[in-house]
C-alpha positions as a printed NumPy array, in Angstrom:
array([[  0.   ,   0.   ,   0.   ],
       [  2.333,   2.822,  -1.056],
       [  3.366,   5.659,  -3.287],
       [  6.768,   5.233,  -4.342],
       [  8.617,   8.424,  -4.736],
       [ 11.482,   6.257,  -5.977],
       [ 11.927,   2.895,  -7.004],
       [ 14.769,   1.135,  -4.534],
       [ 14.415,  -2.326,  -5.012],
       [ 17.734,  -3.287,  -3.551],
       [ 18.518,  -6.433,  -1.463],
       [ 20.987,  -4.686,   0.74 ],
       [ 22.66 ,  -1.456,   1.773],
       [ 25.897,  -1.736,  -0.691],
       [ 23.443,  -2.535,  -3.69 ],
       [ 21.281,   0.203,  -4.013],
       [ 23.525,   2.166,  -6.857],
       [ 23.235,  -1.118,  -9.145],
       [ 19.544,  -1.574,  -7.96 ],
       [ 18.297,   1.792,  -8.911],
       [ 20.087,   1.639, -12.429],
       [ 18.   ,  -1.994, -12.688],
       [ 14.846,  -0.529, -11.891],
       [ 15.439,   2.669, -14.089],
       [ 15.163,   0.077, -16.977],
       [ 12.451,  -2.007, -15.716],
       [ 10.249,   1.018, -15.993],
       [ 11.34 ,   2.275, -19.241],
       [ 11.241,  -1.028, -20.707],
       [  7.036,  -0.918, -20.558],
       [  4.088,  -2.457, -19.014],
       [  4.01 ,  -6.763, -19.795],
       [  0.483,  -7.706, -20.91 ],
       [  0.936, -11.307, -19.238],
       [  1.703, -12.206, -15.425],
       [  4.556, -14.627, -16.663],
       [  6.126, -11.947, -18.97 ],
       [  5.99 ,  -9.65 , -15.41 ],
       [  7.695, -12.305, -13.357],
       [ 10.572, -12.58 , -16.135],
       [ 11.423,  -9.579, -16.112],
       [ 11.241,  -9.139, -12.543],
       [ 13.879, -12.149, -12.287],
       [ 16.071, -10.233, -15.931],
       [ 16.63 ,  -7.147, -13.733],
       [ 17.318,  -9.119, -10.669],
       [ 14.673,  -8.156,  -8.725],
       [ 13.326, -11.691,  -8.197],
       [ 16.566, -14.196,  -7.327],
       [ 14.646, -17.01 ,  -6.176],
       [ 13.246, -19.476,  -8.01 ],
       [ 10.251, -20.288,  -5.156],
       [  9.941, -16.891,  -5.333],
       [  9.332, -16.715,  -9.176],
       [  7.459, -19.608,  -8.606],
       [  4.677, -18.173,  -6.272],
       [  4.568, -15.094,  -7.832],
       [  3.539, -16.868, -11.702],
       [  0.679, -19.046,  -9.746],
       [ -0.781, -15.911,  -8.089],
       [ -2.159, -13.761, -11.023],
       [ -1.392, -10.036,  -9.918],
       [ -4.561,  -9.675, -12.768],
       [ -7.067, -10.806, -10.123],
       [ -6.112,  -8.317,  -7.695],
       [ -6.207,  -4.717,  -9.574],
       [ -9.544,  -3.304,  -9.924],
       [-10.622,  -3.041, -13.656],
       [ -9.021,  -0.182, -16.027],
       [ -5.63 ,  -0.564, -13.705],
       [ -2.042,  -1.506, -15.767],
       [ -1.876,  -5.039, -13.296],
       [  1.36 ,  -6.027, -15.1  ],
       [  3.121,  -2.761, -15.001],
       [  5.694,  -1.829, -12.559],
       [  3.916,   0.358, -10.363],
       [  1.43 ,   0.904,  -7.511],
       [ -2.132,   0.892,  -8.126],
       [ -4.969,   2.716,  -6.564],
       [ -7.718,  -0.199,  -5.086],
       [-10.082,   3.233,  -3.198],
       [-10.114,   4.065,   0.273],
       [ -7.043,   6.202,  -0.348],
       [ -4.733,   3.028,  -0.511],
       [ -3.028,   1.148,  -3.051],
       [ -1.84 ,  -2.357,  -4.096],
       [  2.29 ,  -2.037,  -4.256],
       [  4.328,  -2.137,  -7.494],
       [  5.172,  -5.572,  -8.48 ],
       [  9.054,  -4.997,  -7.882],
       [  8.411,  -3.958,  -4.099],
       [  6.096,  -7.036,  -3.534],
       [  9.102,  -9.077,  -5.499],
       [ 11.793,  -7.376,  -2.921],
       [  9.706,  -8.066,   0.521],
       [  9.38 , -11.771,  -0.518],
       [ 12.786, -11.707,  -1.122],
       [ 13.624, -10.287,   1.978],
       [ 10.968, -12.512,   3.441],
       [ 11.749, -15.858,   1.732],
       [ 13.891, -18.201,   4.717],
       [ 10.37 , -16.852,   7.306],
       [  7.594, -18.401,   4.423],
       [  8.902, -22.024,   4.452],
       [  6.191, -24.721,   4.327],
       [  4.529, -24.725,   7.874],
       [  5.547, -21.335,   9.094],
       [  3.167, -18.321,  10.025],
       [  3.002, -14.743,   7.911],
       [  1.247, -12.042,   9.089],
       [  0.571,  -9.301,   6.222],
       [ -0.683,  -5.902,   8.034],
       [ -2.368,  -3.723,   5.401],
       [ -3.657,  -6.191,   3.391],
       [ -5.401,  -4.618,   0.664],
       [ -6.309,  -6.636,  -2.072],
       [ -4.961,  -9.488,  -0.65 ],
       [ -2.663, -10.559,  -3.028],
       [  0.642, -10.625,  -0.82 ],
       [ -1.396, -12.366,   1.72 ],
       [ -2.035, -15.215,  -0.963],
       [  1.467, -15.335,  -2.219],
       [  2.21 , -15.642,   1.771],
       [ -0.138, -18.562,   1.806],
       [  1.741, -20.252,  -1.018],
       [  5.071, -19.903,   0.419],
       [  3.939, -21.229,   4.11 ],
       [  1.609, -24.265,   2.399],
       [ -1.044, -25.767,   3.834],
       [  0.632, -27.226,   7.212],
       [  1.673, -22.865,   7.437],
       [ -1.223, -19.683,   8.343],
       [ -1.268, -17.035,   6.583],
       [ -2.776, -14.008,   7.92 ],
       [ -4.276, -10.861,   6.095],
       [ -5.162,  -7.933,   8.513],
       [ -6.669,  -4.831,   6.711],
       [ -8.726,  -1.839,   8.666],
       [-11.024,  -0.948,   5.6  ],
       [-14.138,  -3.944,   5.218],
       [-14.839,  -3.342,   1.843],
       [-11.211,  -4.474,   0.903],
       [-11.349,  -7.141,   2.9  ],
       [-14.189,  -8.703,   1.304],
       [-12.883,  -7.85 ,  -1.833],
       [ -9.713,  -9.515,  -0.89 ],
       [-11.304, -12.768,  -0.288],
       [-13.182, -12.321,  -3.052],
       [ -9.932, -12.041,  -5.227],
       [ -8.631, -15.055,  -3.454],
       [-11.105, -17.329,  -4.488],
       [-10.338, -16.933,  -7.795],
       [ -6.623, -17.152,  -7.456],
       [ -3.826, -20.269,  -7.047],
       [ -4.179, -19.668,  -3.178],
       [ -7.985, -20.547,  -3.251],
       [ -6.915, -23.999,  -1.522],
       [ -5.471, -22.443,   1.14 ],
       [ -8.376, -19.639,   2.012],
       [-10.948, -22.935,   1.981],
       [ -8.872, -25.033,   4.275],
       [ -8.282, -21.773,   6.667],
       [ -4.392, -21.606,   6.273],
       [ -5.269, -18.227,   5.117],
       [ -7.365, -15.751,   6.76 ],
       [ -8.288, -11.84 ,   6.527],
       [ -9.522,  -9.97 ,   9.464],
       [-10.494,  -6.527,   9.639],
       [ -9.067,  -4.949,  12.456],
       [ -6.033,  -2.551,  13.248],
       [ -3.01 ,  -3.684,  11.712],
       [ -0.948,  -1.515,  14.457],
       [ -2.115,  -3.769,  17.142],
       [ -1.762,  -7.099,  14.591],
       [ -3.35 , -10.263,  14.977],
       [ -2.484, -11.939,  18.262],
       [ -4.897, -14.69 ,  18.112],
       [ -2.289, -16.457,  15.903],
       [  0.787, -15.062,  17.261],
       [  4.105, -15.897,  16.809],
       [  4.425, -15.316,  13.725],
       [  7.824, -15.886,  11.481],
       [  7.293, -13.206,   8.719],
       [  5.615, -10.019,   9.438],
       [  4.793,  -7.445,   6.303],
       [  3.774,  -4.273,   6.874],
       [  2.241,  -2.196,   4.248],
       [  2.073,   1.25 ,   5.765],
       [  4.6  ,   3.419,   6.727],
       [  4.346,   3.992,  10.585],
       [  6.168,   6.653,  12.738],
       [  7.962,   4.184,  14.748],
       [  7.884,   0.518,  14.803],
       [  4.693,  -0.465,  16.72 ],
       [  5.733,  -2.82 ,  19.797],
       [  2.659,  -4.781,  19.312],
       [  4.41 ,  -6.169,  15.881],
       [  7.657,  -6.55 ,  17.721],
       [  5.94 ,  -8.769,  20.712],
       [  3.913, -11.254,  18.076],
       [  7.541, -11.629,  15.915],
       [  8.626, -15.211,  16.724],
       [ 12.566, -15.391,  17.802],
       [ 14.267, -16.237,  14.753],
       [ 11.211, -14.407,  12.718],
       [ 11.462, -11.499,  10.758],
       [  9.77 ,  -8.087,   9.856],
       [  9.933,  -5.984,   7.177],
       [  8.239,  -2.313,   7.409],
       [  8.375,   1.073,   5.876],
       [  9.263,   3.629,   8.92 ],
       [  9.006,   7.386,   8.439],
       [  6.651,  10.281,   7.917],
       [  8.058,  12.448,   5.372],
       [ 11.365,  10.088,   4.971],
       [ 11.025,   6.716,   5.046],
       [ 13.177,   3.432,   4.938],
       [ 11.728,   0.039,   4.683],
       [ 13.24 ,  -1.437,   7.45 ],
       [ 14.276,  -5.413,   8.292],
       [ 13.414,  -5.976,  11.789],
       [ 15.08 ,  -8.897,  12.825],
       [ 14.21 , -10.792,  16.376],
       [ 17.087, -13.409,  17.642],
       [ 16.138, -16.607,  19.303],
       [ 17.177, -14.829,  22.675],
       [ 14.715, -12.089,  22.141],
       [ 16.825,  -9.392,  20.983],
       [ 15.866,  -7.192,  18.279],
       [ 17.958,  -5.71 ,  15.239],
       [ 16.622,  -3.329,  12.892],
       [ 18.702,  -2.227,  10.23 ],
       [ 17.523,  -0.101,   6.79 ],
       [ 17.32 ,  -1.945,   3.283],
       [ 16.4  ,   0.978,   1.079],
       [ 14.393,   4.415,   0.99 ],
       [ 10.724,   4.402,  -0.187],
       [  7.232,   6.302,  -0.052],
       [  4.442,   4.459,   1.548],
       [  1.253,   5.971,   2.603],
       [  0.818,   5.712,   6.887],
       [ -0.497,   3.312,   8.913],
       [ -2.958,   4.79 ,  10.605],
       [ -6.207,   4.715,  11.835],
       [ -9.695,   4.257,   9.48 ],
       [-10.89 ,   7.542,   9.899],
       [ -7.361,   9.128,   9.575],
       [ -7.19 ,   7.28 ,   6.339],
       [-10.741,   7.873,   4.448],
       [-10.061,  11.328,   5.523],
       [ -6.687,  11.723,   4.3  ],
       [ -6.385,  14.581,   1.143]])
């Protein structure tokens, strides 16, 4: 759920020159008509690295989960309403990048912000059956159109079984019911990293959230298997904030 003001797609600190040159040409290079064609192009530029990843992201058709007269193969955020948007296919490529060694079969995902759902489904991909996947989104409307989405997508089995789930509720408070969880997205920007998402991260899980108000940096919060938390920045991006309903509806 952001607007980019740049488009960082790097996998660490000392690649961002090289990634910004990649993405430069992803853009320029024009929208693909087909979900495959997206995903190989993702992977030419080096956005996508990992085959699962590649994989996941070809049986969940981004096509199902733009609202009609959107670009769903282009290489940029999308508005859904409610003042929020479905990401750019290169930052949902980077966070299940960043994400990938926290989705293995039988593991938990939380996705805050869940929009359309379609992170949330490649989430319940990743984690399988034996994993839960969990969608948390503030806005109703999305979230039924989320699962309607779902239904229609590769994830389908998963939403019927109930290894994946969407909630409406406050993604700033998350979804302790099914806390720990392994991989935590968030798809706001917040002001500081909400403790709430830092209790229900698992040791050994990750997180991976946009921090800022008029800067941001999506951050890779990091909890040990003592408890200890380390946060550090992976690259500098534009999200809009997580914040409350109203605050959002309302927002100019």
């Amino acid at each position: 759920m952001e607007v980019l003001r740049s488009i960082l797609s790097c996998f660490s600190s000392r690649s961002r020159t090289r990634a910004r040159a990649q993405s430069h040409a992803l853009w320029s290079s024009g929208a693909s008509d087909k979900n495959k064609s997206m995903v190989e192009q993702l992977r030419r530029y080096g956005i996508i690295r990992s085959s699962k990843v590649a994989e996941v992201m070809e049986a969940v058709d981004r096509g199902l989960f733009v609202p009609p007269g959107g670009s769903p193969y282009f290489d940029s955020p999308m508005p859904i309403g409610y003042n929020a948007t479905i990401s750019a296919p290169h930052m949902h490529a980077a966070c299940l990048e960043l994400l990938e060694k926290n989705l293995q079969p039988g593991m938990r995902a939380l996705d805050v912000g869940s929009g359309t759902g379609y992170l949330t489904a490649c989430f319940a991909l990743m984690v399988g059956s034996e994993g839960r996947a969990v969608g948390v989104e503030h806005i109703p409307e999305l979230v039924d159109t989320s699962i309607e989405n779902i239904k229609k997508s590769g994830a389908a089995p998963q939403l019927n079984d109930g290894a994946l789930s969407i909630h409406v509720a406050d993604g700033r408070e998350g979804w302790p019911e099914l806390a720990p969880y392994d991989a935590i997205h968030v798809g706001a920007a917040a002001p500081q990293i909400p403790e709430a998402l830092v209790e229900q991260l698992k040791p050994g899980g990750r997180m991976v959230i946009p921090v800022g108000t008029m800067f941001q940096e999506l951050k890779v919060v990091d909890k040990k298997l003592d408890g200890t938390v380390s946060v550090r920045d992976e690259t500098s991006v534009r999200y809009v904030p997580l914040t409350s309903k109203e605050a959002q509806l309302h927002a100019n």
